[in-house]
DRENPA-3360 file (N, C-alpha, C; in nm, 2 decimals, always signed):
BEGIN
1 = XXXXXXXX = +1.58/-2.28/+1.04/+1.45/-2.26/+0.96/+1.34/-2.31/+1.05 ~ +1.23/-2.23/+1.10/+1.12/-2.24/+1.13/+1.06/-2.37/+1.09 ~ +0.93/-2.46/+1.17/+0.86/-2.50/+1.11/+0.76/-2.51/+1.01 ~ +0.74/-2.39/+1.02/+0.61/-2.30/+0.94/+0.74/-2.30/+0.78 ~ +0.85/-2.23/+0.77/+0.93/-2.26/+0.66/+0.99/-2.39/+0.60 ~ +0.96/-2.46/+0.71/+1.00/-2.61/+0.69/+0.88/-2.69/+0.59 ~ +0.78/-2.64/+0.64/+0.62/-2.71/+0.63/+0.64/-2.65/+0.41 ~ +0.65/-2.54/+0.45/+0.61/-2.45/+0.37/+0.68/-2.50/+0.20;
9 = XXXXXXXX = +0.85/-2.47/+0.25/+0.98/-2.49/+0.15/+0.96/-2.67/+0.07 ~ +0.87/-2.79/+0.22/+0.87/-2.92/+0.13/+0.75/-2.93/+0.01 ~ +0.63/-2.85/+0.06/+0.50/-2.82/-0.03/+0.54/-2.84/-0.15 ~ +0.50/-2.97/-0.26/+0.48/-2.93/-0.39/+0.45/-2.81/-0.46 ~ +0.35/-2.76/-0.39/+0.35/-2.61/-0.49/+0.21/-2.54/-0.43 ~ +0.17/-2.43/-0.49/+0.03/-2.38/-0.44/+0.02/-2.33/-0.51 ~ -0.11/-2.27/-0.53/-0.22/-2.19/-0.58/-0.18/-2.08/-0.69 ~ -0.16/-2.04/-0.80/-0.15/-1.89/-0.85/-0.23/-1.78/-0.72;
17 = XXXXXXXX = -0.20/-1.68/-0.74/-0.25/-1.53/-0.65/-0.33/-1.47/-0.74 ~ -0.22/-1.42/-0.86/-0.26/-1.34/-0.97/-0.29/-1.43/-1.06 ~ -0.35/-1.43/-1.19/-0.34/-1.48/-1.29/-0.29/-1.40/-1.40 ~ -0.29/-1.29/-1.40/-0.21/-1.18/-1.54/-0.09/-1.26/-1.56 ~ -0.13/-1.24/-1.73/+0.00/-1.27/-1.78/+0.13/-1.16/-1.83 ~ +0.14/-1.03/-1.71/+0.23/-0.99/-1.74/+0.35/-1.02/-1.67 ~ +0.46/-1.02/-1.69/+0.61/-1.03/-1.61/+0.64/-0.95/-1.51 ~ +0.68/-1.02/-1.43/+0.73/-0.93/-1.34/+0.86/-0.88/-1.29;
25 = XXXXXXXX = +0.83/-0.76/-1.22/+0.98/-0.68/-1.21/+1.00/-0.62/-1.08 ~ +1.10/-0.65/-1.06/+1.12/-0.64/-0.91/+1.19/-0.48/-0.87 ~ +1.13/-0.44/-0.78/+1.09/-0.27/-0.76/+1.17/-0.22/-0.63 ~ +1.23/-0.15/-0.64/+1.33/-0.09/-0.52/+1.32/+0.04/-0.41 ~ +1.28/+0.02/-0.32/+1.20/+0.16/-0.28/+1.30/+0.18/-0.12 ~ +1.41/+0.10/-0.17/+1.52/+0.18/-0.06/+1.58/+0.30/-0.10 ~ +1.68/+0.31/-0.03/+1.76/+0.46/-0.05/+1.86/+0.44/-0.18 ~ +1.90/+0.31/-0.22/+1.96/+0.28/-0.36/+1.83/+0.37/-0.49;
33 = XXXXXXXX = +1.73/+0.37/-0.43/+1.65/+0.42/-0.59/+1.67/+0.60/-0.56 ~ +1.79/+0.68/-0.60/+1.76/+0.79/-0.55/+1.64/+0.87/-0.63 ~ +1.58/+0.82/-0.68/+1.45/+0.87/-0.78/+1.36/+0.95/-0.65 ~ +1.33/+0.84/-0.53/+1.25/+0.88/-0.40/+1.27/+0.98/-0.34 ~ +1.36/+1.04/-0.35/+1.41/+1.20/-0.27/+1.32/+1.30/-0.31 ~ +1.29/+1.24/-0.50/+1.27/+1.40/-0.52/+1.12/+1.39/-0.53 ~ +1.04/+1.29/-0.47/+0.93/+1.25/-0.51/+0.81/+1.34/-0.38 ~ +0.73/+1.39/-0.38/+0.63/+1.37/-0.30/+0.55/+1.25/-0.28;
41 = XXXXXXXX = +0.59/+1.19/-0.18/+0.57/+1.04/-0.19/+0.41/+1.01/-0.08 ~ +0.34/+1.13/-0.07/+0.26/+1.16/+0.05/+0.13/+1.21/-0.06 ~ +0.15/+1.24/-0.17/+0.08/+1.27/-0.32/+0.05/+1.14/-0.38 ~ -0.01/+1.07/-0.37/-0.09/+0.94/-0.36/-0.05/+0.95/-0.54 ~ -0.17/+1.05/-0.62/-0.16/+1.00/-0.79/-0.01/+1.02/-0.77 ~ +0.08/+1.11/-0.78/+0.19/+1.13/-0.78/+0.26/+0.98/-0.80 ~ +0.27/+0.95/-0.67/+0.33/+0.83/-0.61/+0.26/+0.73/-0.69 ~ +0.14/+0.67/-0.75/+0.09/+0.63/-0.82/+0.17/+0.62/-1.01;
49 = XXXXXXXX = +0.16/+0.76/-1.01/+0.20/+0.74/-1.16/+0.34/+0.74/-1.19 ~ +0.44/+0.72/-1.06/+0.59/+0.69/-1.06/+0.60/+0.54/-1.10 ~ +0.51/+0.53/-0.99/+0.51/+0.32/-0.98/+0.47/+0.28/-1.13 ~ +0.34/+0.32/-1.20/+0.29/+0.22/-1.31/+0.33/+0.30/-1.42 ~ +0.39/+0.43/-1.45/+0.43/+0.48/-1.56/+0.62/+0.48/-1.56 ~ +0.65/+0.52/-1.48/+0.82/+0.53/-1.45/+0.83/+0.38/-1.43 ~ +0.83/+0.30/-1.35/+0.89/+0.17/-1.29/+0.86/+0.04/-1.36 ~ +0.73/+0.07/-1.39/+0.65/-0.03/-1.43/+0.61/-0.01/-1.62;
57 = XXXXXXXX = +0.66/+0.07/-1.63/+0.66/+0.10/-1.80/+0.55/+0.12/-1.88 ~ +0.44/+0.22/-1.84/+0.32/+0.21/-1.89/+0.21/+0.06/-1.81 ~ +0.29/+0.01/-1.71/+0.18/-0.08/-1.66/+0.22/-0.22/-1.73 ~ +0.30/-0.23/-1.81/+0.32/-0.32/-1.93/+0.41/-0.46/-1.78 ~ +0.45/-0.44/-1.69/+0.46/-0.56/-1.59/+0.38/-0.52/-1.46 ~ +0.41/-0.62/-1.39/+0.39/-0.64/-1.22/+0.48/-0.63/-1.16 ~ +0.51/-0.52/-1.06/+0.55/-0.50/-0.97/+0.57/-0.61/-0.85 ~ +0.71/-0.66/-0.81/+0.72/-0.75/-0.69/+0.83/-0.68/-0.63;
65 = XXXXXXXX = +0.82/-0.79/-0.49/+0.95/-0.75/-0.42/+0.90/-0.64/-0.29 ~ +1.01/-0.64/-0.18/+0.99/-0.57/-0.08/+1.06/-0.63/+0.08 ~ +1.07/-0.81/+0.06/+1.07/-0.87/+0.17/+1.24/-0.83/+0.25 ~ +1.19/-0.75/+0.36/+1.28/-0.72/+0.45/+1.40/-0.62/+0.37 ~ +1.33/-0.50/+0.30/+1.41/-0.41/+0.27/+1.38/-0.33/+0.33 ~ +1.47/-0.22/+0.35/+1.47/-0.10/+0.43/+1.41/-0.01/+0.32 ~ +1.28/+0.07/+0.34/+1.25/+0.14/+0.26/+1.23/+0.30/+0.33 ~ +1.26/+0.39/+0.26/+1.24/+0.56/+0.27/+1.08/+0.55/+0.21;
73 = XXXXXXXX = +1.04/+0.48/+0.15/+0.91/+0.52/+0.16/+0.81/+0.58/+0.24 ~ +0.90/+0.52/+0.42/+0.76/+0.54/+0.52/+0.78/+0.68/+0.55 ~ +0.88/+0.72/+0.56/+0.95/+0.82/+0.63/+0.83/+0.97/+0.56 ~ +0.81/+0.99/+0.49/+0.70/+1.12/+0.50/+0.55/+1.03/+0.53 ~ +0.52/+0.89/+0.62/+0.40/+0.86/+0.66/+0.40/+0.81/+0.78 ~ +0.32/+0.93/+0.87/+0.32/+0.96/+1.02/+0.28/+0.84/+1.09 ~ +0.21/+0.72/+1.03/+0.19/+0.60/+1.04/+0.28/+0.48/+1.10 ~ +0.45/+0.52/+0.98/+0.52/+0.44/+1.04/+0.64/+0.50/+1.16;
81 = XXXXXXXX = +0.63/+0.67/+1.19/+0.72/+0.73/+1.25/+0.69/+0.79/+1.34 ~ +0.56/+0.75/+1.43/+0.53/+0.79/+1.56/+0.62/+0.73/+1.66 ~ +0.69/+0.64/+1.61/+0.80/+0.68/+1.77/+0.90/+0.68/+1.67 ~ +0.98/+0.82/+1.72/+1.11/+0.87/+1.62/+1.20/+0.84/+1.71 ~ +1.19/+0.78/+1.79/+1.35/+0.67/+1.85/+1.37/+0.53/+1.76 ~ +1.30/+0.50/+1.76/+1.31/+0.35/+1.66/+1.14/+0.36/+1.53 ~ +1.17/+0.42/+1.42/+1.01/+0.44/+1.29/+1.09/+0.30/+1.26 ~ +0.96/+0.26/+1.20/+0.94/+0.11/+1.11/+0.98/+0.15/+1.00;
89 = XXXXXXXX = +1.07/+0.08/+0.92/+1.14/+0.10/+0.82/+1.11/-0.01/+0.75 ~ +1.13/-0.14/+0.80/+1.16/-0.27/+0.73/+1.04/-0.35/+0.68 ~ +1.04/-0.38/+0.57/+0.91/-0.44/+0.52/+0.93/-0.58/+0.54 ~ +0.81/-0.66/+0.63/+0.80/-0.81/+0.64/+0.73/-0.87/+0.56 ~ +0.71/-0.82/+0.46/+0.60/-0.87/+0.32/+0.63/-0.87/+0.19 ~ +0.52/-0.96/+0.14/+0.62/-0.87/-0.01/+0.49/-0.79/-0.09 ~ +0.53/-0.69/-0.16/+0.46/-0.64/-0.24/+0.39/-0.70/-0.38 ~ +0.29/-0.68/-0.46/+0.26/-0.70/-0.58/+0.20/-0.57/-0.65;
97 = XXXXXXXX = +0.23/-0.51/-0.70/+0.19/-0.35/-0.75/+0.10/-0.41/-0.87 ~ -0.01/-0.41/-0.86/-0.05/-0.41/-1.07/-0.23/-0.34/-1.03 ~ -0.27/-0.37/-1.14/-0.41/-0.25/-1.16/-0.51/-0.28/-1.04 ~ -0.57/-0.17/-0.97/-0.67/-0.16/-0.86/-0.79/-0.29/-0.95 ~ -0.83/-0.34/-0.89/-0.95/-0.45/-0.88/-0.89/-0.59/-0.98 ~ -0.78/-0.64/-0.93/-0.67/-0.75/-1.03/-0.76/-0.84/-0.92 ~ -0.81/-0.93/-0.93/-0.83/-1.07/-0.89/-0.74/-1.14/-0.75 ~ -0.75/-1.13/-0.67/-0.65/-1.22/-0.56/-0.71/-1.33/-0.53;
105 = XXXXXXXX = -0.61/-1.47/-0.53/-0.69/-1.59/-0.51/-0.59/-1.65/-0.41 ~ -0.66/-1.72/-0.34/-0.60/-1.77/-0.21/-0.52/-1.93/-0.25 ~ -0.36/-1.92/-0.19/-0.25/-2.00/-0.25/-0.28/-2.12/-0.19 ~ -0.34/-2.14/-0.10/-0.34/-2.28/+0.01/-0.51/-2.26/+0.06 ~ -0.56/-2.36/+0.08/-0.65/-2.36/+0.15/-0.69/-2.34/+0.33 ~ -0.79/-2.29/+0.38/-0.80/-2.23/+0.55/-0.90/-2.16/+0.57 ~ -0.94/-2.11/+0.66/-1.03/-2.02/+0.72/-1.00/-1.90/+0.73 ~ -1.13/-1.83/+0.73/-1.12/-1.64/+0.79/-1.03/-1.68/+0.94;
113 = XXXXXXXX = -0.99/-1.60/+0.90/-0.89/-1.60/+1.08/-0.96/-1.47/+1.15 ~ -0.95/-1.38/+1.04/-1.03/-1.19/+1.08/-1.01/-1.17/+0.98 ~ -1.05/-1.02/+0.99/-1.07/-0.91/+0.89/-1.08/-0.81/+0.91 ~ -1.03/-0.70/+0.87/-1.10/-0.54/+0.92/-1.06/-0.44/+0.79 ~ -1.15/-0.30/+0.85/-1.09/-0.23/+0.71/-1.05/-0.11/+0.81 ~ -0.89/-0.13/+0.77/-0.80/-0.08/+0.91/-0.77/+0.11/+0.82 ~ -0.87/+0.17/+0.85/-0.89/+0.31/+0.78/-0.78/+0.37/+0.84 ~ -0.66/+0.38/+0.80/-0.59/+0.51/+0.84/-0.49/+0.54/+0.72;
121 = XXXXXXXX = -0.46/+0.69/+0.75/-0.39/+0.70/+0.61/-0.25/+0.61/+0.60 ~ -0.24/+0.55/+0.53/-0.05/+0.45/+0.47/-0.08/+0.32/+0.56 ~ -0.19/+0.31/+0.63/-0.26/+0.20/+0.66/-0.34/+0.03/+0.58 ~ -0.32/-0.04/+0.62/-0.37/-0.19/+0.52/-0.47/-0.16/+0.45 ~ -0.59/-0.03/+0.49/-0.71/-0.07/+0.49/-0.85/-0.18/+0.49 ~ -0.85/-0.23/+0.37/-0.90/-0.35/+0.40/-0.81/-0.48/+0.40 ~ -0.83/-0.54/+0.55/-0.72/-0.66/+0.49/-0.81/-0.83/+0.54 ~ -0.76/-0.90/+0.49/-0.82/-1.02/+0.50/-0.66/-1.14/+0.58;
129 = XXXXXXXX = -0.72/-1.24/+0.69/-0.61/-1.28/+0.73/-0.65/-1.43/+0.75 ~ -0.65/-1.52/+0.70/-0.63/-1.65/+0.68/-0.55/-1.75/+0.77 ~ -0.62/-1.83/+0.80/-0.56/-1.96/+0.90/-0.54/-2.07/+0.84 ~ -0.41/-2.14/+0.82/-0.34/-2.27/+0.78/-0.35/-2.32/+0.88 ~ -0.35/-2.49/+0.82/-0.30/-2.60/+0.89/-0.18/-2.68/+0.81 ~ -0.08/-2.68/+0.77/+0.02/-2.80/+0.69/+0.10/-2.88/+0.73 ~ +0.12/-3.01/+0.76/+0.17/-3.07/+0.82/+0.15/-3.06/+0.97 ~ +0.07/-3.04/+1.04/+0.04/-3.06/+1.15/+0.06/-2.89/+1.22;
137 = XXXXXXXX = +0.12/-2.79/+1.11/+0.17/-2.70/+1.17/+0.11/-2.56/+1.11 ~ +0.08/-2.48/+1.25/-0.05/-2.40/+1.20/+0.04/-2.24/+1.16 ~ -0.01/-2.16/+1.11/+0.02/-2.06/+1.03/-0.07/-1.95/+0.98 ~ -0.05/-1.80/+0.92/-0.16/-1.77/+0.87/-0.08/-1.66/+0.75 ~ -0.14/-1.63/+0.67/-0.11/-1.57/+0.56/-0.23/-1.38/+0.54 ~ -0.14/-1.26/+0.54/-0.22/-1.15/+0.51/-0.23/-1.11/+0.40 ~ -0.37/-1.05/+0.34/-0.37/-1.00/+0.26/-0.44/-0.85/+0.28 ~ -0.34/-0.75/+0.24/-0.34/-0.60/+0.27/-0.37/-0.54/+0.16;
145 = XXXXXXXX = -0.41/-0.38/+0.15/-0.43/-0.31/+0.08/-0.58/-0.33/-0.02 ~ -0.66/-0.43/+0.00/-0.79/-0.49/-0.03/-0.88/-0.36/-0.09 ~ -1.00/-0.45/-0.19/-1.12/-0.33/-0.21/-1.20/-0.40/-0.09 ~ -1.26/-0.27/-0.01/-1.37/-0.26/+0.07/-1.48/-0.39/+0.02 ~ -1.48/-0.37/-0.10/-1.58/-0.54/-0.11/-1.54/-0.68/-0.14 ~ -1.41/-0.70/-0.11/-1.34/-0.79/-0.05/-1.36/-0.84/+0.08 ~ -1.43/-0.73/+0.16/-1.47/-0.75/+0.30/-1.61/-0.85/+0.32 ~ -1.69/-0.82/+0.20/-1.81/-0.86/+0.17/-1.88/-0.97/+0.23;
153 = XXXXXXXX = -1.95/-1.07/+0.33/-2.02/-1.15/+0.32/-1.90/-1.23/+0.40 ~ -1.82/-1.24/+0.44/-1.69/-1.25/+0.54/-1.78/-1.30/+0.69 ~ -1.70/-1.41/+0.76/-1.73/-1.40/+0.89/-1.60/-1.51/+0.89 ~ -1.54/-1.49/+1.02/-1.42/-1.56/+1.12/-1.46/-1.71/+1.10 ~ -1.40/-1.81/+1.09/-1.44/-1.94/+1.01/-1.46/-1.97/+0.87 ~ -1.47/-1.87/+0.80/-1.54/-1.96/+0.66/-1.42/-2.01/+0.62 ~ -1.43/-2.13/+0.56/-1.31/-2.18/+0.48/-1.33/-2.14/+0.35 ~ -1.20/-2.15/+0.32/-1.19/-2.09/+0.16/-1.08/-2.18/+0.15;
161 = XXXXXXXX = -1.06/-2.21/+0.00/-1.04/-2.32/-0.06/-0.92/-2.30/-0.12 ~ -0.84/-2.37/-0.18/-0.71/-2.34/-0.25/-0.76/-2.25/-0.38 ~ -0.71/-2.18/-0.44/-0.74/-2.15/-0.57/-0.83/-2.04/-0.60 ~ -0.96/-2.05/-0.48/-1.07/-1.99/-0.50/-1.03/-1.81/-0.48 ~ -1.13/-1.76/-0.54/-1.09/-1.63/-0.50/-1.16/-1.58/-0.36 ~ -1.02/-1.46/-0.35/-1.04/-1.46/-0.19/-1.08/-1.28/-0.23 ~ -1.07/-1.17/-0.33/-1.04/-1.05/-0.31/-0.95/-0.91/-0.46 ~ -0.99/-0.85/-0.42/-0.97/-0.75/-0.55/-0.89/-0.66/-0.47;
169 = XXXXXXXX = -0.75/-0.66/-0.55/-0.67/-0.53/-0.50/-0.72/-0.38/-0.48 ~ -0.72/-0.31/-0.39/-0.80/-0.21/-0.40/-0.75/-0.05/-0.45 ~ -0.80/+0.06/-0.45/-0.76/+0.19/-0.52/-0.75/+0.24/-0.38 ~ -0.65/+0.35/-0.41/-0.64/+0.46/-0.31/-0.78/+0.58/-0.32 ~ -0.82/+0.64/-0.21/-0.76/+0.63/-0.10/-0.80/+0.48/-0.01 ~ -0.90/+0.44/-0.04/-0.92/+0.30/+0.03/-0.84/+0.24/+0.09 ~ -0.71/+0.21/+0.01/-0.67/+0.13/+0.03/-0.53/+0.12/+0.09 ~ -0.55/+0.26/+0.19/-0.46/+0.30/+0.28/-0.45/+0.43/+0.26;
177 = XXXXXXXX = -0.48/+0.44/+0.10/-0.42/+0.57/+0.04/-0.26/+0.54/+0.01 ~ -0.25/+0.39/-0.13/-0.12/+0.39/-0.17/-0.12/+0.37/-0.30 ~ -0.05/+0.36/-0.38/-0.08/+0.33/-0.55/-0.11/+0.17/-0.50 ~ -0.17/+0.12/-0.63/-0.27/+0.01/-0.60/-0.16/-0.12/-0.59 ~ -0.17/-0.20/-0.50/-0.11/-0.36/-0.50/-0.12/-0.44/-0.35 ~ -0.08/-0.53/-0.36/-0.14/-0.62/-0.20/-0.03/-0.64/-0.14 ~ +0.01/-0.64/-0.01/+0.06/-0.65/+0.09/+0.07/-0.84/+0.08 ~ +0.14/-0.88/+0.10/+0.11/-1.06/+0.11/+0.22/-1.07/+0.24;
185 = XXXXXXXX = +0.16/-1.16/+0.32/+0.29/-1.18/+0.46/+0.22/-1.28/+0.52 ~ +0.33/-1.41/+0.55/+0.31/-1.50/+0.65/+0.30/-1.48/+0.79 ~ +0.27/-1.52/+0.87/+0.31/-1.47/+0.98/+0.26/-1.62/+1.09 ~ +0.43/-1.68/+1.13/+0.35/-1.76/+1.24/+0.28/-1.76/+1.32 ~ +0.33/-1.65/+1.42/+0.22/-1.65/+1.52/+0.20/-1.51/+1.54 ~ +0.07/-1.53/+1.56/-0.02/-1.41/+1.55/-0.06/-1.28/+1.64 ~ -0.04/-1.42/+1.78/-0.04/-1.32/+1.90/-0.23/-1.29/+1.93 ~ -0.26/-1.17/+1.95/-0.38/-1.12/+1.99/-0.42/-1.07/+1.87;
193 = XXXXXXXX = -0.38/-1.03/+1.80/-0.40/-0.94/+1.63/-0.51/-0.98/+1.59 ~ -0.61/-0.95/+1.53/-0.75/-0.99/+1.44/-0.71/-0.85/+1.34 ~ -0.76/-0.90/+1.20/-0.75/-0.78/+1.10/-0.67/-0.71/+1.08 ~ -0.54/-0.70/+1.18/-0.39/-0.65/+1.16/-0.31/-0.72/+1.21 ~ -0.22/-0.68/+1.13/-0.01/-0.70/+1.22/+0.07/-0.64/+1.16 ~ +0.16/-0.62/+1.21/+0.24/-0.51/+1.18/+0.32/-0.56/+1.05 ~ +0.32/-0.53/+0.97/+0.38/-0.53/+0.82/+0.51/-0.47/+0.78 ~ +0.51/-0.36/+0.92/+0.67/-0.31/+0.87/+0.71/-0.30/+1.03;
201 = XXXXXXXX = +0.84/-0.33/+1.04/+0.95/-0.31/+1.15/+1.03/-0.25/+1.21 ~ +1.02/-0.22/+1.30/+1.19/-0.11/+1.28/+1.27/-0.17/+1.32 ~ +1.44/-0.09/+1.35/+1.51/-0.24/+1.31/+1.53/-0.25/+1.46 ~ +1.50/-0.18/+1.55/+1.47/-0.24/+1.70/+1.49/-0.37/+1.72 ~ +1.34/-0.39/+1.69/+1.23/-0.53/+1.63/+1.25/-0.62/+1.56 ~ +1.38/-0.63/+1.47/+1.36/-0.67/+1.33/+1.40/-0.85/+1.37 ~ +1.48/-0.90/+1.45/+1.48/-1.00/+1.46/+1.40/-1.08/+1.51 ~ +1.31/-1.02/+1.62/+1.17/-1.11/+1.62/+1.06/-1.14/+1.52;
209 = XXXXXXXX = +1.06/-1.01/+1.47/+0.94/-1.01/+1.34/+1.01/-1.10/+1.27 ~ +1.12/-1.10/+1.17/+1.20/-1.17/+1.07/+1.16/-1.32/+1.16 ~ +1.19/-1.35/+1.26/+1.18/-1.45/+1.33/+1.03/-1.54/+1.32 ~ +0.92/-1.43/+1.29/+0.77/-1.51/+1.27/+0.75/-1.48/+1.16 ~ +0.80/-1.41/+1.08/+0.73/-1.34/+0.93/+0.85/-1.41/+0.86 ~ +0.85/-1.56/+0.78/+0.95/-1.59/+0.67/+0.91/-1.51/+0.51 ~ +0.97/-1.55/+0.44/+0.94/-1.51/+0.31/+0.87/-1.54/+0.23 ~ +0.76/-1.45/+0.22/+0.69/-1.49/+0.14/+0.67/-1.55/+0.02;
217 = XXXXXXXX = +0.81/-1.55/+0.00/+0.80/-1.65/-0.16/+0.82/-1.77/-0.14 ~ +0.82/-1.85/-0.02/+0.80/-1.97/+0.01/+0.68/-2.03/-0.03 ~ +0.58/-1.92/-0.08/+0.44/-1.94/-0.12/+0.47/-1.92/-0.22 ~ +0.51/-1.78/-0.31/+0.48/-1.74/-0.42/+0.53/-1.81/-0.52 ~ +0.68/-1.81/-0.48/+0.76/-1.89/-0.60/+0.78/-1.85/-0.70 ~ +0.86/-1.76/-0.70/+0.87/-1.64/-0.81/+0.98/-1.65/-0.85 ~ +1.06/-1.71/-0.97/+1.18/-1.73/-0.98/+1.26/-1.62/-1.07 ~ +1.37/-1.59/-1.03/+1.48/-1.48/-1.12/+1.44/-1.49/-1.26;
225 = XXXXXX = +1.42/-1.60/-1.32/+1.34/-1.62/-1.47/+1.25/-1.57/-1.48 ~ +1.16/-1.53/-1.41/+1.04/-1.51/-1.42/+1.05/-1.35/-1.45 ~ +1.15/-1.27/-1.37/+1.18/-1.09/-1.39/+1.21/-1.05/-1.50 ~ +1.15/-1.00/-1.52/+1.16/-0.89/-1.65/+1.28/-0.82/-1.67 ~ +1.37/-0.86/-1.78/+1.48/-0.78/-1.73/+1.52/-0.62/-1.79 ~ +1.41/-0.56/-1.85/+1.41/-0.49/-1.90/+1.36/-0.39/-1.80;
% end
C-alpha cells in the first residue's frame, strides 16, 4: 500500500461530495451488462436515458462505481482508441451519475493545483484538480465532467476548504458530451499534467496507473450498506 493510501485508509473520515439523499447503486458498464451491445452509446440523450431511466430507475438513486473496470463503453469513442494496438479500456476513477447541476463539495481541504475545460468529444471537459497535504504526504484529487461555471473565478493556488463547495456536475455536450456525473480520481503523482490525466488506461499501462491512482473510496467511503439493492 502506497503512502498516499496509507495517509488516506488512517483518516478519520472526510467531507460528504454529494449531499442527495438518494441511495446508491452501483452500475456496470463492462461486457457482463450485455444491455451495451445493443445501445448507440455515441447518442449522448440515448446513452443518457439508459443510465437515469433503465439503470437508475426514473432517477430514483445515484449512480456509483467504475474503479478499475474494464468498460466497452470507450470503444465507439475515438478519444479512447486512437492507438488500436493498446485503446484505454480501464477506468482509474470512480463514477457518480446523478442530475446535471448536483452540488460537488470538496472531501479534504487544498489548493487549485489547475483546471481546464478540456473540449473534446468523451473528453473531462471542465475539470478542476486539487492539491493535498496529509500527513506530511502530498497527493491530489480530480474532478471531471464539471459545469463550465465551475471553472468560474478559479486561479492555481486558491485554497478551498474541507466541505466547501468546489462545483456543479455538468450536462452534455459540455461535459464531454456524456450523460451527466463526475469523474472523481486520486492520483499521486501528477507528473507535468495541469487540467488533465488520464482517467482511463489501457491494460498496457494498467499497473503503473493502478500504481498512482488508488481507490477512490478511500475518500468516499461508500459502504455495501449503503447500495440500493433493488
Amino acid at each position: 500500500m502506497s503512502g498516499v493510501s496509507t495517509a488516506l485508509k488512517n483518516h478519520p473520515g472526510f467531507a460528504r461530495m454529494i449531499f442527495s439523499l438518494k441511495p446508491f447503486r452501483k452500475l456496470d458498464f463492462s461486457t457482463a451488462n450485455t444491455d451495451l451491445a445493443t445501445l448507440d452509446l455515441t447518442n449522448t440523450p440515448v446513452f443518457s436515458r439508459y443510465v437515469f431511466h433503465d439503470l437508475l430507475s426514473n432517477n430514483a438513486c445515484i449512480g456509483i462505481g467504475g474503479y478499475r473496470e474494464n468498460r466497452v463503453i470507450y470503444q465507439q469513442r475515438k478519444h479512447f482508441v486512437d492507438d488500436h494496438n493498446s485503446p484505454r479500456c480501464i477506468h482509474l476513477g470512480t463514477d457518480i451519475w446523478t442530475d446535471a447541476g448536483e452540488p460537488i463539495y470538496a472531501p479534504l481541504s487544498g489548493v487549485i493545483h489547475s483546471f481546464a475545460f478540456n473540449n473534446h468529444y468523451g473528453d473531462y471537459g471542465p475539470a478542476i484538480i486539487l492539491r493535498h497535504e496529509l500527513d506530511q504526504t502530498e497527493f491530489f484529487t480530480l474532478y471531471g465532467h464539471l459545469s463550465l461555471e465551475s471553472l468560474d473565478g478559479l486561479y492555481e493556488g486558491k485554497e478551498i476548504n474541507s466541505g466547501e463547495k468546489l462545483g456543479e456536475i455538468g450536462n452534455y455536450p459540455i461535459n464531454g458530451d456524456w450523460p451527466p456525473h463526475l469523474h472523481f480520481q486520486i492520483i499521486n503523482d501528477i507528473g507535468n499534467f495541469k487540467g488533465d490525466f488520464p482517467g482511463v488506461s489501457s491494460l498496457t499501462d494498467l499497473d503503473y496507473y493502478l500504481s498512482i491512482c488508488p481507490d477512490p473510496n478511500l475518500i468516499l467511503r461508500i459502504s455495501e450498506n449503503e447500495l440500493s439493492k433493488s
